[in-house]
N, C-alpha and C positions, 0 to 999 in steps of 0.2 A: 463624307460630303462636307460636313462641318468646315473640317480642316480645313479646308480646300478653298471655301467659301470663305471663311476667316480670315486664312493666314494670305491665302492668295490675291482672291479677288477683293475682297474688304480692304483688309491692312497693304498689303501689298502696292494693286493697282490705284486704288479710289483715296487713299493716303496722305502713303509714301511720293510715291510715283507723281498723283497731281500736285504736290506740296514742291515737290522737288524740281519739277518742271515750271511751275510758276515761279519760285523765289528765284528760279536761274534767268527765266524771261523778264523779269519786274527790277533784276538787282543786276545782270549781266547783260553787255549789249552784244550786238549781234556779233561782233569783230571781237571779243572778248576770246583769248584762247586756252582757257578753260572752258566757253560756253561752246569754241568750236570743239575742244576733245570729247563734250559731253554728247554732242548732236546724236553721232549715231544710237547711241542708248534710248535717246528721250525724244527721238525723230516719230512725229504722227503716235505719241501716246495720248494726248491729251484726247484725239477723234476715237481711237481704238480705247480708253476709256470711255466715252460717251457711248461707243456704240455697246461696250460690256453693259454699262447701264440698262438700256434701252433694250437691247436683246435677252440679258441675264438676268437682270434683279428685277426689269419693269414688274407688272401682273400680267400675270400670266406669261410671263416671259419662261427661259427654259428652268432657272432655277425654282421657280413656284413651282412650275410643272413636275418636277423629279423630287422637289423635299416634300416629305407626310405630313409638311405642316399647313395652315390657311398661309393666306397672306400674310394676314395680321402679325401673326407670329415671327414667320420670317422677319419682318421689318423690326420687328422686336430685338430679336437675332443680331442682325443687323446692327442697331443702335447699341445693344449691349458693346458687341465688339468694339464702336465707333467709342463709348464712353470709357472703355475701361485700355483704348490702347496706351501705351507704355513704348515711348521712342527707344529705339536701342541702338548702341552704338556699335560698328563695326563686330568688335572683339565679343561681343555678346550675343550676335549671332547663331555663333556657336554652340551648342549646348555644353557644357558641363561633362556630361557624359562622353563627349567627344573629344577630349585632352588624352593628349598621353599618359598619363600617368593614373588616369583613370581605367586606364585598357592594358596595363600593365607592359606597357612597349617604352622604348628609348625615344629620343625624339629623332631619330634618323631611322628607326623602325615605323613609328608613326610618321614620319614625311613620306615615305612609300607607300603607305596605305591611305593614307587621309590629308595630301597634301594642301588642303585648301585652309586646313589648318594654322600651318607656318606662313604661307602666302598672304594668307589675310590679314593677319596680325604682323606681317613685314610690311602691308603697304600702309596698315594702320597706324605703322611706326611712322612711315613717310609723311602722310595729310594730316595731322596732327597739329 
């Protein structure tokens, strides 16, 4: 649940996600065509983050209701995450453990297995 809670809905949605959707709305105008490739991605997150709020983390929302902790705690939880995130960049994503040469494969052996691999770090070549 942690994870989940963390990596997901914390870092993830409540973040990334409204950090990313704001600087695009406040720095990109509407005819902008980066902000129109962006749309589909970031289309009704901001509402669909409010309503995770409201529905998930509020009290007694469903996350209190399923974690063994008080409230208190959670929000502790919470904050913990908020203080200690750590932006990362594309290529870091990734773990570690997830390279090729970590798994003892080629890297055309690992493009078949783990393509998201070479992909990411090819587009990460691109927006750079």
């Amino acid at each position: 649940a942690y994870f989940t809670i963390a990596d997901h809905l914390i870092v993830q949605h409540m973040i990334e996600w409204n950090a990313f959707v704001s600087a695009s709305r406040k720095h990109l105008p509407a005819d902008h065509p980066l902000r129109m490739f962006i749309k589909p991605f970031t289309y009704r997150t901001v509402s669909i983050n409010y309503q995770a709020a409201l529905s998930l983390v509020s009290k007694c929302g469903l996350v209190h209701r399923i974690w063994p902790f008080d409230y208190d705690e959670f929000l502790k939880v919470c904050d913990y995450i908020s203080i200690h995130y750590k932006f990362r960049t594309l290529p870091n994503f990734i773990s570690e453990s997830m390279h090729p040469n970590k798994n003892n494969r080629t890297d055309d052996e690992w493009n078949k297995i783990y393509p998201i691999y070479h992909d990411l770090n090819a587009y990460w070549n691109i927006i750079q």
